[in-house]
N, C-alpha and C positions, 0 to 999 in steps of 0.2 A: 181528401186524398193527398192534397200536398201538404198539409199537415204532419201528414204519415210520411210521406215521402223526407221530407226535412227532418223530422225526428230520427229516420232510419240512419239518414247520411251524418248529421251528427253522433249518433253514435256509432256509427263506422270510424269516422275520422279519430271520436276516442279511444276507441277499440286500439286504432292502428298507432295510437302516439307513443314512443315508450317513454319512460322516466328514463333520465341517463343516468348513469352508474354515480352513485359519490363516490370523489376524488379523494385517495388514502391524503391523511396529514401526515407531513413528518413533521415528528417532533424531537428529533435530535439533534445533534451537533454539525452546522451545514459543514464543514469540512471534510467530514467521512462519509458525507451521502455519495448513494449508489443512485442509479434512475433505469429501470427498465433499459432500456437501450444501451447505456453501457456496460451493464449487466452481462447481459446477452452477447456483445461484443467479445468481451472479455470470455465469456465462458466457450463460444463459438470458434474464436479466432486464436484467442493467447494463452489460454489455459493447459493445453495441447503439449506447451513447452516447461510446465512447470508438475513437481509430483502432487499431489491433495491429499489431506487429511481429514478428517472429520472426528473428532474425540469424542467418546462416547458421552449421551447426556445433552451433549450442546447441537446447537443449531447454525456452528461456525464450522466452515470451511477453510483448512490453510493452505496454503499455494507456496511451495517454496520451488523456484529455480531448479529447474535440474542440471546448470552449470556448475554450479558453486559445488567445487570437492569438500571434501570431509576428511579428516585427520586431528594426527595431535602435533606433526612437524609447526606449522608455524599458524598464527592465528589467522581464522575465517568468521569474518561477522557478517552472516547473509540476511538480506532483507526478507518476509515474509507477508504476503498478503492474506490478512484475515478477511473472509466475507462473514458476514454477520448477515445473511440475506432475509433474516425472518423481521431485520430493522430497517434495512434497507444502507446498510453500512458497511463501512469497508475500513480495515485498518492495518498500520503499518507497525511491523514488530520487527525488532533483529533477534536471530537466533544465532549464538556459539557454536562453535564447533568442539570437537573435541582437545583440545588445546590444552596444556594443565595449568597455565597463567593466567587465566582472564580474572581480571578483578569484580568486584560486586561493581561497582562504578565503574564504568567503561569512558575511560578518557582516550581519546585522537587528539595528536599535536599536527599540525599542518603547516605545512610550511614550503613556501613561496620562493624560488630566486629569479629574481631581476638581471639582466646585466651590470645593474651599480649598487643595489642591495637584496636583503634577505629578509621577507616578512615573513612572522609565525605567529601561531597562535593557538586554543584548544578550544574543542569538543567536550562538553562531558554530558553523558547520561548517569544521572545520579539513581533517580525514581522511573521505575522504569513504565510509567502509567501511557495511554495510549497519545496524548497529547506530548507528552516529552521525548516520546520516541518518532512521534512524526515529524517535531521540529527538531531533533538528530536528523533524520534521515534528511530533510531538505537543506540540513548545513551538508552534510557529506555529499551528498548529491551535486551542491554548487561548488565543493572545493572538488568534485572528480573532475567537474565540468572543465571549472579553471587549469584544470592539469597539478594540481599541487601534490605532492609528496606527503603522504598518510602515515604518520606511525601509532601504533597502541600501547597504553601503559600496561605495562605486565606487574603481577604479581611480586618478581624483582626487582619493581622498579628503573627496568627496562625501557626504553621504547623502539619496538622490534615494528618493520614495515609490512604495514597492511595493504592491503589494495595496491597489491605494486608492480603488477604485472597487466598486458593489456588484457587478459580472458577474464580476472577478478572485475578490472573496471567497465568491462562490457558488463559483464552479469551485472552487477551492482545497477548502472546506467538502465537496462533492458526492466530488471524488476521496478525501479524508481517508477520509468516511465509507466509502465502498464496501471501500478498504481494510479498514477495521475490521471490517465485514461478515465479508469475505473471510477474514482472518483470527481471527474469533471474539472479537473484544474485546468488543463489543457488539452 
């Protein structure tokens, strides 16, 4: 009888064990990883304030700012957050606005005044792959931060001001962040 008895309860106790779920691997690029929880955050909390897209065929999601206007007066480069939620990835694009100068290379000169001098210097996006646009975005990002003075090469050979007003540099700022969020930087 206690034979039986002990056979029973070990198999109860197996009965009742479960295997736990395997852990998904990423295998991507850690920089653009997303994680359940910020995920959620983002779709829950911040997504609210941005419009969405989804192109047909794909399994990305774009987020663009519902501040950022549209026109062809003067140039608008808004940031847009790709989710790529079936990789668990998140990426950062600029999109145009309707503008008739923007060049295929998108150069910003930036530029700095001190009380006793003037620094300056440029931005460029040449390739516009997702790696070169995310380190665009984090140079723009830290020169909005600094307060520097944005201008964009035009078509004419122009350089006509970008981000120069406080509602641009909120936008700009507001989408940077959520990305970063989004992706775990900070």
């Amino acid at each position: 009888m206690k034979k039986i008895w002990f056979v029973v309860m070990v198999l109860l106790v197996f009965v009742n064990c479960e295997t736990p779920e395997p852990q998904k691997v990423f295998t991507g690029d850690k920089q653009f990883r997303t994680t359940d929880p910020s995920r959620l955050r983002f779709l829950n909390v911040r997504a609210a304030y941005y419009y969405r897209e989804r192109p047909q065929h794909t399994k990305l999601d774009i987020y663009k700012l519902r501040k950022f206007s549209s026109g062809k007066d003067k140039p608008v480069l808004a940031p847009v957050i790709v989710n790529n939620w079936m990789k668990d990835e998140a990426y950062l694009f600029f999109e145009n606005n309707t503008y008739p100068y923007f060049k295929d290379t998108i150069t910003i000169k930036w530029i700095e005044e001190t009380d006793s001098t003037t620094n300056s210097g440029f931005y460029e996006l040449a390739l516009k792959t997702k790696h070169d646009q995310y380190e665009f975005g984090g140079k723009l990002y830290e020169s909005i931060q600094k307060g520097h003075d944005l201008f964009l090469k035009n078509t004419k050979n122009e350089f006509v001001p970008i981000y120069d007003n406080g509602k641009e540099r909120s936008a700009f700022r507001t989408t940077i962040r959520d990305y970063y969020r989004l992706t775990e930087v900070y």
